[in-house]
Rosetta silent file (secondary structure, phi, psi, omega in degrees, C-alpha in Angstrom):
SEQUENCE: XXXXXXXXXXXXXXXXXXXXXXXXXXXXXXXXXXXXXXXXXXXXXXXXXXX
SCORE:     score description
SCORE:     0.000 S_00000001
   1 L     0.000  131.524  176.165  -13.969    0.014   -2.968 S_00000001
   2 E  -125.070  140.640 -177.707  -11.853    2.855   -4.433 S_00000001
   3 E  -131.499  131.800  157.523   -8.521    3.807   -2.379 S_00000001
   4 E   -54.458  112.151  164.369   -6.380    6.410   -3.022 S_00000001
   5 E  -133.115  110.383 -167.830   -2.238    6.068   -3.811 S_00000001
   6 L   -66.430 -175.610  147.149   -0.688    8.921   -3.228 S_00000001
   7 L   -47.145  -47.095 -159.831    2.952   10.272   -4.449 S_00000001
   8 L   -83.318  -18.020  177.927    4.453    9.359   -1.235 S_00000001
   9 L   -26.162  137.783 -152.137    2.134    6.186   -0.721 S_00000001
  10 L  -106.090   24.543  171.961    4.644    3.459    0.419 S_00000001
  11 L  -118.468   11.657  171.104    2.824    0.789   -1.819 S_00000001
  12 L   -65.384  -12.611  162.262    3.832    2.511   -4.892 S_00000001
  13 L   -68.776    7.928  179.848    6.609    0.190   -5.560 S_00000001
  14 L  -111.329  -29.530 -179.043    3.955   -2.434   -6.661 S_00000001
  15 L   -89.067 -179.752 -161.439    2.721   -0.386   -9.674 S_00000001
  16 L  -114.444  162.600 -163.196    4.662    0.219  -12.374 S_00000001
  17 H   -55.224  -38.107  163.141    6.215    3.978  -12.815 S_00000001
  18 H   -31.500  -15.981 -157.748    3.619    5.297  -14.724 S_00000001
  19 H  -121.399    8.254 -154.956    1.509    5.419  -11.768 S_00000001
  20 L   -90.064   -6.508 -178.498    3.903    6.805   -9.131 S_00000001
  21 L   -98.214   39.120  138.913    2.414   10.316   -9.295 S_00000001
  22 L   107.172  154.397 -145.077   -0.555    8.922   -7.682 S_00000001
  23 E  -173.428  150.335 -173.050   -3.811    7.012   -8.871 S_00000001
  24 E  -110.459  144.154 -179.905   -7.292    5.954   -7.869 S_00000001
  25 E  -116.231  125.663 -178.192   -7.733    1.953   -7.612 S_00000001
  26 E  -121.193  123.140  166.573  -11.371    0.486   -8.152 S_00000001
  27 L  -121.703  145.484  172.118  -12.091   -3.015   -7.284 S_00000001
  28 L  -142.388  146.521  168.308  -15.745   -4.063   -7.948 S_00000001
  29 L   -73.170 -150.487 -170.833  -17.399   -7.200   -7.355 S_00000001
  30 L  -110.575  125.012  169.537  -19.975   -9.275  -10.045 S_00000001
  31 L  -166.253  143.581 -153.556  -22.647   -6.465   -9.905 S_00000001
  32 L   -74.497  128.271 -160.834  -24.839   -5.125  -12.645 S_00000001
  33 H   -56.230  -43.458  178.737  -22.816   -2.746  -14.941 S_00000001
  34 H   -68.626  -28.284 -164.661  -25.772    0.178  -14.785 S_00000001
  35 H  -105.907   16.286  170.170  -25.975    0.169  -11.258 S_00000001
  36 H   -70.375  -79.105  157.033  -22.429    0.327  -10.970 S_00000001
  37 H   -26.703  -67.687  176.539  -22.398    3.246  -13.065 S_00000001
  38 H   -39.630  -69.517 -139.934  -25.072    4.824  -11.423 S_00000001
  39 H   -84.149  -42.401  155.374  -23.286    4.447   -7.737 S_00000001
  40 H   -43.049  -62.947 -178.534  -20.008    6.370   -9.637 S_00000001
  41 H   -80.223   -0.213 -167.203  -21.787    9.031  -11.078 S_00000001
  42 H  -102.034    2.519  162.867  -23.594   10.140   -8.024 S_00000001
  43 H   -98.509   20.895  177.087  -20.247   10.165   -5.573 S_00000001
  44 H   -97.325  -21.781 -176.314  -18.309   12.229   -8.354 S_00000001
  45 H   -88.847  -29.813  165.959  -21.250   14.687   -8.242 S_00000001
  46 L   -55.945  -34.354  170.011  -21.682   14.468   -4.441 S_00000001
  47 L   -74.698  -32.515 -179.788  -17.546   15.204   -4.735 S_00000001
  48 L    95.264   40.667 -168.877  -18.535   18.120   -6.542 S_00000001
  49 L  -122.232  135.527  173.342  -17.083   16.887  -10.225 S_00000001
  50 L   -63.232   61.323 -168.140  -19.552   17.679  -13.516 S_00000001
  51 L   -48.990    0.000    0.000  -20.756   13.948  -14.754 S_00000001
């Protein structure tokens, strides 16, 4: 799962300051590191970002 936290996100008081201009959060389960990978680079290219 990757979620967004934005500037104005009202859970930004849980990260530390560094992080308050907004940040992507990835939790992954026990799953095999290549296919992991894999499953990354194809929604950043599907997003339209150069892997």
């Amino acid at each position: 799962m990757i979620v967004f936290l934005g500037e104005d996100d009202e859970r930004q008081y849980l990260y530390p300051p560094e992080f308050h201009r907004g940040f992507f959060r990835l939790a992954v389960g026990l799953e095999d590191t290549d296919d992991l990978m894999r499953d990354i680079d194809h929604a950043l290219v599907e997003a339209g970002f150069e892997v």
